[in-house]
C-alpha positions in Angstrom: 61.8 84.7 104.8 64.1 87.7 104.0 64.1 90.1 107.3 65.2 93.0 105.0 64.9 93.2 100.9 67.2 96.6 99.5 66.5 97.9 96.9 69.6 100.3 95.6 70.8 102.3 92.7 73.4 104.6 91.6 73.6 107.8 89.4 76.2 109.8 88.0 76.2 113.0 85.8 78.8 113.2 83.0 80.3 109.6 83.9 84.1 109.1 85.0 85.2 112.7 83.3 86.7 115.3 85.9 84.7 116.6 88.7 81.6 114.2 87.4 79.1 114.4 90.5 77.5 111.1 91.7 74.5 109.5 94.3 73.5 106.6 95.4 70.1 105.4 97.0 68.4 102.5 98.5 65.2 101.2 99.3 64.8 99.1 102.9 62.3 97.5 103.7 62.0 95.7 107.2 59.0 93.3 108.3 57.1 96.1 109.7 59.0 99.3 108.2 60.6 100.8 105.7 63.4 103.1 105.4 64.7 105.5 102.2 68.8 105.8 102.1 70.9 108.2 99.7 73.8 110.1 100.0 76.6 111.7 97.7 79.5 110.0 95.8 83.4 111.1 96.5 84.8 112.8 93.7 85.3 111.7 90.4 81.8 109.7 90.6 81.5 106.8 87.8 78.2 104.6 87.6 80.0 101.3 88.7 81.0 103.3 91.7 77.8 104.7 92.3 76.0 101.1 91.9 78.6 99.7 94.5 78.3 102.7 97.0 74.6 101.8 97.0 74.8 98.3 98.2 78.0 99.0 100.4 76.1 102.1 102.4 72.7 100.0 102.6 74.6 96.9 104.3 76.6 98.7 106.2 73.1 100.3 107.9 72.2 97.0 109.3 72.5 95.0 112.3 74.3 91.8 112.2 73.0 88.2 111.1 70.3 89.6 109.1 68.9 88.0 106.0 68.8 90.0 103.2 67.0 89.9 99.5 69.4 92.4 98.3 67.9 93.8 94.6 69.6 96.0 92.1 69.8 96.6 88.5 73.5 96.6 88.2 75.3 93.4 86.7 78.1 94.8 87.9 77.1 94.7 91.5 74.9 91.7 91.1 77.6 89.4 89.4 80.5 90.5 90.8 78.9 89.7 94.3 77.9 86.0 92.4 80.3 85.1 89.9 83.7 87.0 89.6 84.7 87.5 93.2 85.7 84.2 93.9 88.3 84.5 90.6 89.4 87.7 91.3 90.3 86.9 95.1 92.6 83.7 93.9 94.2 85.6 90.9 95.2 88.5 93.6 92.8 91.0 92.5 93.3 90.5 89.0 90.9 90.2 86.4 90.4 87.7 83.6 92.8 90.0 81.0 95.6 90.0 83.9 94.8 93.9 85.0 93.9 95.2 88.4 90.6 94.8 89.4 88.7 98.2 89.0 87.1 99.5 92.3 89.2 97.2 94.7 88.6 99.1 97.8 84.5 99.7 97.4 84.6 95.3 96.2 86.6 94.6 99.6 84.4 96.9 101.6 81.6 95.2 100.3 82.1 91.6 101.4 82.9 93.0 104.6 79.5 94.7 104.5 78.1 91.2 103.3 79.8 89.0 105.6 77.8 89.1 108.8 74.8 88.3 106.7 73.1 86.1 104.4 72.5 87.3 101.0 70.4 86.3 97.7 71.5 88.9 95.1 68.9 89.5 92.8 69.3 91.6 89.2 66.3 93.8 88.3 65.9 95.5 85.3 66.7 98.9 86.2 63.6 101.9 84.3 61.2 99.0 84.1 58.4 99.8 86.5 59.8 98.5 89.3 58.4 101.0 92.2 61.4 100.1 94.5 63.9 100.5 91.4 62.5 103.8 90.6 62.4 105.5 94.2 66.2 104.2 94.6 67.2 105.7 91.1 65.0 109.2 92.6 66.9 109.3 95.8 70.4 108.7 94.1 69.7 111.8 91.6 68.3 114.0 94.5 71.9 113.0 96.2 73.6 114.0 92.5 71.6 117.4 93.0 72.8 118.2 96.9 76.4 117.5 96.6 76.5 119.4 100.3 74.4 116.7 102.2 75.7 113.5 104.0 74.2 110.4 104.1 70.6 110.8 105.4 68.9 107.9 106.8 64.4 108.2 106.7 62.1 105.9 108.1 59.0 106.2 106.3 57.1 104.0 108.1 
């Protein structure tokens, strides 16, 4: 039994090119409530970013020793998290072509954010129906569209 399943997404306008704006949001949803997380991305926003500012910001909300069903529909997020991290950690941070592992400092943040926990990553196809999907994808665009905002935090329930 999961005591919190997330649901996150990211969004970016105009991808990687100069002052691109970017959001993330996530879906939380506790035994008996539920909470609605987004915020804005630091300047210049790209969608891998995004998807791992999602996860990072929605761990990072939680108490410790929790275990979590955490859900998104980046493969990026989802198997770095389950199959590359391991490699890239031996090899120094270096990918399978020898470079520099892109988005070092949101990966490392990460597994901090995941260590006090116990995690099943779970890919879901992202525009698909999914009601938890969808609301995450709305709150990361409504972050895109209120670049002047911080993180907000909503219990809805």
């Amino acid at each position: 039994m999961y005591t919190v399943t997330i649901t996150c997404d990211g969004a970016t306008e105009n991808n990687g090119q100069p002052g691109a704006r970017g959001g993330w949001g996530a879906v939380l949803h506790y035994t008996d409530y539920t909470e609605h997380l987004f915020g804005p991305l630091a300047l210049p926003a790209t969608n891998q970013r995004a998807e791992l500012t999602a996860a990072l910001e929605a761990l990072r909300t939680l108490p410790e020793d929790q275990v979590v069903l955490l859900r998104s529909d980046s493969q990026y997020v989802i198997k770095g998290m389950t199959e590359w991290i391991g490699g890239w950690q031996r090899k120094g941070w270096r990918n399978a072509q020898g470079q520099s592992v892109a988005n070092q400092d949101l990966w490392k943040a990460l597994l901090v954010a995941a260590k006090p926990h116990k995690i099943t990553w779970q890919w879901v196809r992202g525009h698909n129906g999914d009601p938890d999907n969808e609301l995450a994808d709305r709150l990361a665009v409504r972050a895109i569209n209120a670049p002047e905002i911080e993180a907000i935090r909503v219990s809805v329930g």
